[in-house]
Structures are given as structure tokens and as C-alpha cells.
C-alpha positions in Angstrom: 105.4 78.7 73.4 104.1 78.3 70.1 106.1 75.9 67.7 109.1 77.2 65.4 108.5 78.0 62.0 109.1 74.4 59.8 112.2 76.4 57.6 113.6 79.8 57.5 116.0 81.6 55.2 117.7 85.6 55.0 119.4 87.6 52.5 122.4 85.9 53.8 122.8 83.2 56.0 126.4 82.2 58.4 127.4 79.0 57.9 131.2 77.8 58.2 132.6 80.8 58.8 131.3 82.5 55.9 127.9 84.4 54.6 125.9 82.6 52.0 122.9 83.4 49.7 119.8 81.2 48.6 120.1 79.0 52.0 117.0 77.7 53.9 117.2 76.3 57.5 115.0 73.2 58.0 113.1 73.0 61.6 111.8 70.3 63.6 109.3 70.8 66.0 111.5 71.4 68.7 113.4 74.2 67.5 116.5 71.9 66.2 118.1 72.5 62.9 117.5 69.6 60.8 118.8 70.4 57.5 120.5 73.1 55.8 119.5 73.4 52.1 119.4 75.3 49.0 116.5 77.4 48.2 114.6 81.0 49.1 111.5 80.1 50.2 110.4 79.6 53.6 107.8 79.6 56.2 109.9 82.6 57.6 111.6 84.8 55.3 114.0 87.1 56.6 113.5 89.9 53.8 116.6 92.3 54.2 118.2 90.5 56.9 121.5 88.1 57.7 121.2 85.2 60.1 123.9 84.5 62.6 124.3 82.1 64.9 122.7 83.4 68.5 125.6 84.9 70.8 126.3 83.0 73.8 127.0 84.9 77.0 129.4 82.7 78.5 129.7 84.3 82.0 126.9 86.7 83.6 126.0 88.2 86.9 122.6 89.5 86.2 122.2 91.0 89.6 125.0 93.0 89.0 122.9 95.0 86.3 121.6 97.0 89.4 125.4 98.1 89.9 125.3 100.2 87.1 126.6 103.9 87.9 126.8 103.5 90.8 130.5 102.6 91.1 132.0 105.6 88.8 133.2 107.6 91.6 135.8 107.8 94.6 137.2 109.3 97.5 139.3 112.2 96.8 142.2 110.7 99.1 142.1 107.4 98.0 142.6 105.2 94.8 139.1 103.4 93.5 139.9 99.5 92.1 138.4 95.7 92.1 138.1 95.6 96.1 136.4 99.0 96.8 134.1 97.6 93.8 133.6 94.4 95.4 132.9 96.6 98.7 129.9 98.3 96.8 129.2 95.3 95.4 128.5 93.7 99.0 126.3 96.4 99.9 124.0 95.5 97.3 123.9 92.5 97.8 122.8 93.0 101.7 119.6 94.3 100.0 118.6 91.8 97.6 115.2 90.0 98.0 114.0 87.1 96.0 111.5 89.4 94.5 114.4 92.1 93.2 116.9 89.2 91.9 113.7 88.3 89.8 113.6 91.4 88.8 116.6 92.8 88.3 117.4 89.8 86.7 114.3 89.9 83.5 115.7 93.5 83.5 119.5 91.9 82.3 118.1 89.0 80.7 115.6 91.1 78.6 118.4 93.5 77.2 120.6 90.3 76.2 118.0 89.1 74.2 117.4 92.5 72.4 121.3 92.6 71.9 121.5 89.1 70.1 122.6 86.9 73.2 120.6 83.5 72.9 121.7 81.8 76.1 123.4 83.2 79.3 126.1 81.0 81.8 124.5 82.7 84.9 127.4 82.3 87.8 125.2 82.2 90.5 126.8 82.8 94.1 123.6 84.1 95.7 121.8 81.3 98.1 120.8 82.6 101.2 119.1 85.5 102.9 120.8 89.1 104.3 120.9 87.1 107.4 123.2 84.3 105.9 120.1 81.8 106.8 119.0 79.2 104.3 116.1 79.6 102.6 113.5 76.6 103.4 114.1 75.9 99.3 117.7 76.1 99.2 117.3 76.5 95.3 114.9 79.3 95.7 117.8 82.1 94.7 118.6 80.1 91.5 114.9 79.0 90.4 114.0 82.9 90.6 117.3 83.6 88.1 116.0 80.8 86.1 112.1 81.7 86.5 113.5 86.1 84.5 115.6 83.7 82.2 112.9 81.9 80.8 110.1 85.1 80.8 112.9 86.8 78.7 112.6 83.7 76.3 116.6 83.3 76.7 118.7 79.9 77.1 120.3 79.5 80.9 123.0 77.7 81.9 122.6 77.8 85.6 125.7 77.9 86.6 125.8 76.9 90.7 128.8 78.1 92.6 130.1 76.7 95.7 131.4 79.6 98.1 132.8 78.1 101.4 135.7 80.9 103.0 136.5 84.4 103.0 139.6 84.1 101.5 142.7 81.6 100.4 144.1 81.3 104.0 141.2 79.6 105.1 139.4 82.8 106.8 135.8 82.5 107.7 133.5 84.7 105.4 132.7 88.2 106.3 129.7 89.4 107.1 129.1 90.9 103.8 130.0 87.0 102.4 127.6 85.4 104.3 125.1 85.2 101.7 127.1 83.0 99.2 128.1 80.5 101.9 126.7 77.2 100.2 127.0 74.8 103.3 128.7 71.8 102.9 130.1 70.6 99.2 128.5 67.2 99.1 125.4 68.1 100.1 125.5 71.4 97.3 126.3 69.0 94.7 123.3 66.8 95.9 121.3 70.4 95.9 122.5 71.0 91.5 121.7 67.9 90.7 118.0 68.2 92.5 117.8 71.6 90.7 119.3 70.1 87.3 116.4 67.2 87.8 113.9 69.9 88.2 114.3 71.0 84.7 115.4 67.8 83.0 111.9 68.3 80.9 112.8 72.0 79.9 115.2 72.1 76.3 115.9 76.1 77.6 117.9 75.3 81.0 120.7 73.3 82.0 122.9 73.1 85.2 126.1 73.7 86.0 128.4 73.7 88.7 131.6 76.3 89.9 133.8 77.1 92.1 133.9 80.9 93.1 137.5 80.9 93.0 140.8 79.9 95.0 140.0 82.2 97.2 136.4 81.4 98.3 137.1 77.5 97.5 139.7 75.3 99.0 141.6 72.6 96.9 140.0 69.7 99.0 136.5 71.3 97.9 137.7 71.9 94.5 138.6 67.9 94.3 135.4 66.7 95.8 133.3 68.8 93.8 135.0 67.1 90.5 134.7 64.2 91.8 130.6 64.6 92.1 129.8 65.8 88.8 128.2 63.4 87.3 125.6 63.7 83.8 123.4 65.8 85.1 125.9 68.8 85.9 127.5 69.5 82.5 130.2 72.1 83.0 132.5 73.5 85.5 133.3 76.7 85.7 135.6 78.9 88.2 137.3 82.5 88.4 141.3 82.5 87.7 143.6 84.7 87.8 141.3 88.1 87.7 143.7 90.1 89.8 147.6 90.5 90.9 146.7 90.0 94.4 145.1 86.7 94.1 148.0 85.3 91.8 151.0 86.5 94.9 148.5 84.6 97.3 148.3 82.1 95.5 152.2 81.3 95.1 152.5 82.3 98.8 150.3 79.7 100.1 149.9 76.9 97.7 153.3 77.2 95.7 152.0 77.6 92.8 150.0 80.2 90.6 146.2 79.6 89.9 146.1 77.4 87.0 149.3 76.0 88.1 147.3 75.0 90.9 144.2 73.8 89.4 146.1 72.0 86.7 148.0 69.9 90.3 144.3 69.5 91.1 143.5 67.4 88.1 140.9 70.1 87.8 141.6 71.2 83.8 140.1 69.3 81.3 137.5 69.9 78.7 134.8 70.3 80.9 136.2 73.6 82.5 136.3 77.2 82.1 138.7 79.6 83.5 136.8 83.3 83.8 139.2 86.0 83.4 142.5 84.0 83.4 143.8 88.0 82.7 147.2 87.2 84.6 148.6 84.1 83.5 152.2 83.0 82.0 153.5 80.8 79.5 153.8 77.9 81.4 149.5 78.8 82.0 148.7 79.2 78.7 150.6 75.9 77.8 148.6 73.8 80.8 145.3 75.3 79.6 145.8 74.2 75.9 146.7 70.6 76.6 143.7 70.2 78.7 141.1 71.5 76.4 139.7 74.1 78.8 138.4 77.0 77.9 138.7 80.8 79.2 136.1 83.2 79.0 137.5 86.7 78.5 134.8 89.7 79.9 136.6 92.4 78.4 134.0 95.5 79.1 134.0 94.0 82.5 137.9 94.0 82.9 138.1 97.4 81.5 136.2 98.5 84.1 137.6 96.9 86.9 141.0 97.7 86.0 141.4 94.3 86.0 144.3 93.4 82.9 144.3 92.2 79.5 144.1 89.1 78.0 146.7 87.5 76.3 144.7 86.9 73.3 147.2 86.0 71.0 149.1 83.8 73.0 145.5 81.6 73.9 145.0 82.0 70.1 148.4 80.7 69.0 148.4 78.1 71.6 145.0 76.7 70.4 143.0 77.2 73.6 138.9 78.1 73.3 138.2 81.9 74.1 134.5 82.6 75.0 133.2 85.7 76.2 131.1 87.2 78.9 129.3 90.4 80.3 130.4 89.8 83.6 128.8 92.8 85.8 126.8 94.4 83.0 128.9 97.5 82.7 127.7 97.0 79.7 125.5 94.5 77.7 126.7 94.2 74.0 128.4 91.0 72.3 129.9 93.4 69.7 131.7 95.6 72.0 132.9 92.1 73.7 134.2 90.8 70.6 135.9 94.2 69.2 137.3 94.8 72.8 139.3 91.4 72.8 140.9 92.4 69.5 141.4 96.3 70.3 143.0 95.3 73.4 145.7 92.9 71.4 146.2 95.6 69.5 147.1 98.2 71.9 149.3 95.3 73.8 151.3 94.6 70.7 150.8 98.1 69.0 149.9 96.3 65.6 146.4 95.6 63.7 144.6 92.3 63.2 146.4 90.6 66.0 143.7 87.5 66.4 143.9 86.5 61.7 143.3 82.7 61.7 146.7 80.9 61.4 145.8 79.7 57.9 145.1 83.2 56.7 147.5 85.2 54.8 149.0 88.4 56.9 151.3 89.6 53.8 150.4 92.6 51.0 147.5 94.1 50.2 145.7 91.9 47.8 145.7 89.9 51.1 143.8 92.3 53.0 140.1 90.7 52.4 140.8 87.5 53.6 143.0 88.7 56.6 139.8 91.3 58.0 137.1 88.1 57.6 139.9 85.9 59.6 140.0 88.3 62.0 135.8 88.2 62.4 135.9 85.0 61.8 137.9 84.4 65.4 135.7 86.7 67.0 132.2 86.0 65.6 133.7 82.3 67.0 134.1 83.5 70.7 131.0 85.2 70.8 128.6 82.4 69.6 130.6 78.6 68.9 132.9 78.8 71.8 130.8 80.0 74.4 128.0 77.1 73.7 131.2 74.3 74.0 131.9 76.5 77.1 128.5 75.5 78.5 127.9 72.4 76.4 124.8 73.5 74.6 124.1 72.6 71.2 124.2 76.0 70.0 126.4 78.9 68.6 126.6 77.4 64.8 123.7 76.9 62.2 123.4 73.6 61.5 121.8 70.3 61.6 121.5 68.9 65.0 122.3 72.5 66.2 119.3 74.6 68.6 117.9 77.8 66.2 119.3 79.8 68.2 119.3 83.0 65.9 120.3 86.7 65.1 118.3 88.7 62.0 121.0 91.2 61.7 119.1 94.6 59.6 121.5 94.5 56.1 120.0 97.9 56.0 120.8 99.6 59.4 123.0 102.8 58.5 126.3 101.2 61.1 126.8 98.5 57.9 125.9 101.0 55.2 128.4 100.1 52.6 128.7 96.2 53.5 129.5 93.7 50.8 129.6 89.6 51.0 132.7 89.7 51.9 132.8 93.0 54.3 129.7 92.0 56.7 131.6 90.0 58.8 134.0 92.6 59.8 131.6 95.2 59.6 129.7 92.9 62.6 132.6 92.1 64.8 134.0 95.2 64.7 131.8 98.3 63.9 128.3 97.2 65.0 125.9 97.4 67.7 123.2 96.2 69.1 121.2 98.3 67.1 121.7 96.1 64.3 119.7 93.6 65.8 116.1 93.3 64.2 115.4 90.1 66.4 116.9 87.6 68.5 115.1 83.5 68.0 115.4 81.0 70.7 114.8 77.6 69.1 113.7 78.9 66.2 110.8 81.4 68.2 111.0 84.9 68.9 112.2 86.3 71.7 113.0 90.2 70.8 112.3 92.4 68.2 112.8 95.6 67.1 109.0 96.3 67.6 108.9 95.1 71.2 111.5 97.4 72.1 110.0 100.4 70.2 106.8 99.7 72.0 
């Protein structure tokens, strides 16, 4: 890759929460954000265009891009929900090849870039072949997610998830599981950090490590895992609470709901996401704010599943981190992710601008600017700051010491007609597209453009 431009400026640039004119970001060599300054010249000049911060796609399946439309029917005598979708889901899987992951994967990762995402948390699960045999590289699965990540020109958080049993009772995995069965927890942590080593010399990727959930992970495994994770694995990720059913296991077995459970594990702290977390009480949302962990809300992906709704306003009010994720690639756009987290609050409280900064007034009118940029504010936060905490990359703001990771928004796209200073970041969070997108930068270079999709 050729080197970033030395400084760059827009129309407008994001910085603090707000849009600003006559600001120039300074470069170094590596792509990092050294200075922030006033000015309007630079060596790129965004002519009719507002930067933003790159969005961060805090939770990705990329192979599940191949899913699409293919799970929007049912039997006539039966109802269709999560586990007939997870059945259709396994017989894809059964005919993966390294070759298709690859591909289907650059086929994800590509249409992320062109939608603004800057780096993906891939939750990978796949490691072995239709047979359930290890590969002779046990990392083969992940370096081919990896290998689409960095031809798209995107930022990966490999995220490597442990899968050990078919479900919370201890039952052996399926047939259709077998692929995802990672062997032996010390010995898969000894496998990330190998694969973390691998790409200590590459800025773009970074390793993680996960536990598929309650259900595929037992607490022992859970423990062990946390107890491995040392500098090279940064963060730890795991499903909670998608669905009903795994919330009454849950109690039945352990006592105790899921992040009752994980918080008796010692497993919540800063370091961890919770995906979904779309059935939890009180007492849950309490645990997760003391520990500083993060959950990463998928909403297209929950709409489709039929999954629930977050409590957005309770996570809000509480202080806990929301980040946000594609999930299954029903669809890929981080400006139906942020709208949906708000519309869905609204509809669950049947009032508007549910998720206004605390500090921002929610009286008369003459208050009404101020409460609709709070209200962006929040979500232009979950889609770009708090998913790069999420995955602990130095991304998801523009400043110094921050990764150019970059959005040229087109000020002249007809979705914003009619923006003002003041307007633009509620006409982004909750009335764009991805067609607003002129180009995406990855440390400061290229990575889509308008052009490269015309073409």
C-alpha cells in the first residue's frame, strides 16, 4: 500500500461530537493522526464532503452473507424463528470450503467498506472441515477471513471463538456442530496467540478471543480461557442472552441468568463484550455497568431473527458502552444499525428521542436542536467510538494518536438535501444511507469509492 496523504481536510470535519469547518488532519507515515489543526489546505482536500470517524463493525459473521434470502420462507404448518434459522444456517455451513469462506467473505468485507465500516470484529467459529477433522493448519479457516479482510483494505479484529458442546447440559455437538469444535481450551488459546504472533508486523489485524456462548462453552472453559489471555489476545467477546430459551436454561442449570452467571465467573470486566444481551433485567444491566463491559446490539440482525429488543435506554441511563454489529448480514448498513437502535426505543416506550445525552435538554421547543444532535451524537458514538473500545483499536474518533480511519460523507447527495451545521448529524444517524458514502480511508488510504463501485 502506498503511504497516506501527509494532511487532509473537508467541508466539515467530526471532532468532539460536533461538525467543524477550516480543520486539517495531520498524518504520519503510518496512517496515525498526529495533529488536528486549523487551516484548509491539504494534500487531500475533501471538496464537498464531511469526514467522520470510520464505522466500526463490532460483531460480523461474514460467511453468513451467503445466507441471504434464503431464510425468508416456511412451512405452511409450522412457525419459522432463531432455531429453524440456525438449522439453515448449518446446512451451509456443511458446504463451506476454504476457497468459498475466502470468498464469500471479500464479498461481505467489500460491501462494508463501500458502506463506511473501517474495521470488522469477525466472530469466527469456523475451524475445521465438513468432516469435523482439523485442518493440518489449524488457523487456516481464520487466515483465509483475514487474507478477504485485508484485499478489501478493511481493519479485522479476528475474533477466535472457542466452541466445545452442543448445548448447556453438557451434550456432545451435533453433527451439523462439528465444524466449530475447537479441541481442547488450552491448546486454542496457544493456537490465537500463534495466529495473533503471525500478524504482530501488520497495523490492519489484531486477535481476539470468545466464547460462542453458555451454551456451546462451559464455565470451567469460560474461566480457563480468562485466565490465558494474555497481551497478545486483546478482547473477549461472547453471545448473551440472544434468546428466551437460553436465559430458562440458563436459571435451570446454573441458577442464575447469563450475565448473572458470567458476572459469578469473574468474567465481566472491561475487556468484554456481551453480543445481543436482548433479554436481560435490572439486576443485568446494573452488573454490566459496574464492570465496564460493553454490549454490542445487532439490531437488523435481531429484527430478523425475531430475536428482542434492546433495552437501550436502560444501558444508556446506566452508563454501559453500546456498540453495534451486522451480525448475519441481513443487511450491511451502519446507518440502518444506528437508526434501528433508537426506532426500536421508541416503539418500546412509544415516545421520540429516547437515547438524548443526559446533559441535553429534553424540555420546549427552542430546545429541539440540541436534543436531535444529542440523540446523533449517542448513535454516531455506537457506531464508530464504542465499537473500536469494544475491540481495542485505536480508532472510531479523529484525533491525534487515533488510526485515519475515515468516512467522506457527499454534503451534496439528495438523502441530506437541506442539511445545515447543525442538522448533518441527525440527518446521518437517522435518514441516511450508504449511498452517502463517497469513500471509506483505512489509515488514511483508500479503500472504496464511489468510482470503484460504479465501475
Amino acid at each position: 500500500m502506498g503511504r497516506p496523504p501527509a494532511t487532509v481536510t473537508a467541508d466539515l470535519v467530526y471532532l468532539d461530537g460536533r461538525f467543524e469547518r477550516g480543520r486539517v488532519l495531520a498524518l504520519d507515515a503510518s496512517g496515525r493522526i498526529t495533529d488536528v489543526a486549523s487551516g484548509s489546505d491539504a494534500e487531500l482536500n475533501l471538496h464537498g464532503c464531511a469526514i467522520i470517524p470510520g464505522f466500526v463493525n463490532g460483531h460480523s459473521h461474514a460467511f453468513q452473507r451467503a445466507l441471504r434470502g434464503r431464510t425468508a420462507s416456511r412451512p405452511a404448518d409450522r412457525a419459522a424463528h432463531f432455531w429453524t434459522w440456525r438449522d439453515e444456517m448449518y446446512r451451509l455451513v456443511q458446504s463451506l470450503t476454504p476457497d468459498s469462506i475466502y470468498e464469500i467473505s471479500l464479498l461481505a468485507f467489500r460491501e462494508m467498506a463501500a458502506a463506511g465500516f473501517t474495521t470488522v470484529g469477525e466472530f469466527h467459529y469456523l475451524h475445521r472441515d465438513s468432516t469435523g477433522r482439523p485442518y493440518d493448519d489449524q488457523n487456516l479457516l481464520a487466515r483465509r477471513v483475514v487474507d478477504a479482510a485485508c484485499e478489501a483494505g478493511l481493519r479485522i479484529v479476528l475474533i477466535n471463538v472457542f466452541y466445545e458442546r452442543g448445548g448447556m447440559r453438557g451434550e456432545a455437538l451435533s453433527p451439523a456442530q462439528r465444524r466449530f469444535s475447537s479441541g481442547i481450551a488450552e491448546e486454542f488459546v496457544a493456537r490465537s496467540v500463534d495466529l495473533a504472533k503471525a500478524y504482530a508486523e501488520d497495523d490492519r489485524v489484531t486477535v481476539g478471543l470468545a466464547a460462542h456462548s453458555l451454551r456451546a462453552v462451559s464455565p470451567e472453559s469460560i474461566r480457563l480461557m480468562l485466565d490465558l489471555i494474555g497481551d497478545e489476545l486483546r478482547p473477549f467477546h461472547i453471545h448473551l442472552s440472544e434468546q428466551l430459551i437460553e436465559v430458562e436454561e440458563s436459571e435451570a442449570v446454573y441458577g442464575a441468568r447469563p450475565v448473572e452467571l458470567m458476572h459469578e465467573l469473574g468474567a465481566l470486566d472491561s475487556r468484554t463484550t456481551g453480543v445481543h444481551c436482548t433479554h436481560i433485567t435490572d439486576l443485568e444491566v446494573e452488573l454490566l455497568a459496574r464492570s465496564g463491559a460493553t454490549v454490542c446490539a445487532c439490531p437488523t440482525t435481531e429484527a430478523d431473527l425475531g430475536d428482542g429488543f434492546l433495552r437501550g435506554e436502560e444501558l444508556r441511563a446506566a452508563g454501559v458502552r453500546v456498540s453495534l454489529g451486522s451480525d448475519s448480514q441481513a443487511r450491511i448498513d451502519p446507518f440502518e444499525e444506528m437508526r434501528t437502535v433508537e426506532y426500536h426505543e421508541r416503539l418500546r416506550h412509544r415516545r421520540r428521542n429516547v437515547l438524548v445525552a443526559p446533559s441535553s435538554g429534553t424540555g420546549g421547543e427552542g430546545e429541539a436542536a440540541a436534543e436531535n444532535l444529542a440523540v446523533s451524537g449517542e448513535l454516531l458514538a455506537m457506531g464508530a467510538r464504542s465499537g473500536a473500545e469494544s475491540l481495542r483499536v485505536e480508532a472510531g474518533e479523529l484525533g491525534p494518536g487515533r488510526w485515519a480511519d475515515l468516512v467522506a460523507v457527499d454534503l451534496e447527495h439528495p438523502v441530506l438535501a437541506g442539511w445545515t451545521d447543525d442538522t448533518l448529524g441527525s440527518s446521518l444517524a437517522l435518514s441516511a444511507d450508504p449511498r452517502v458514502v463517497s469513500a471509506t480511508y483505512v489509515a488514511g488510504r483508500l479503500v472504496a469509492s464511489l468510482a470503484d463501485q460504479a465501475s
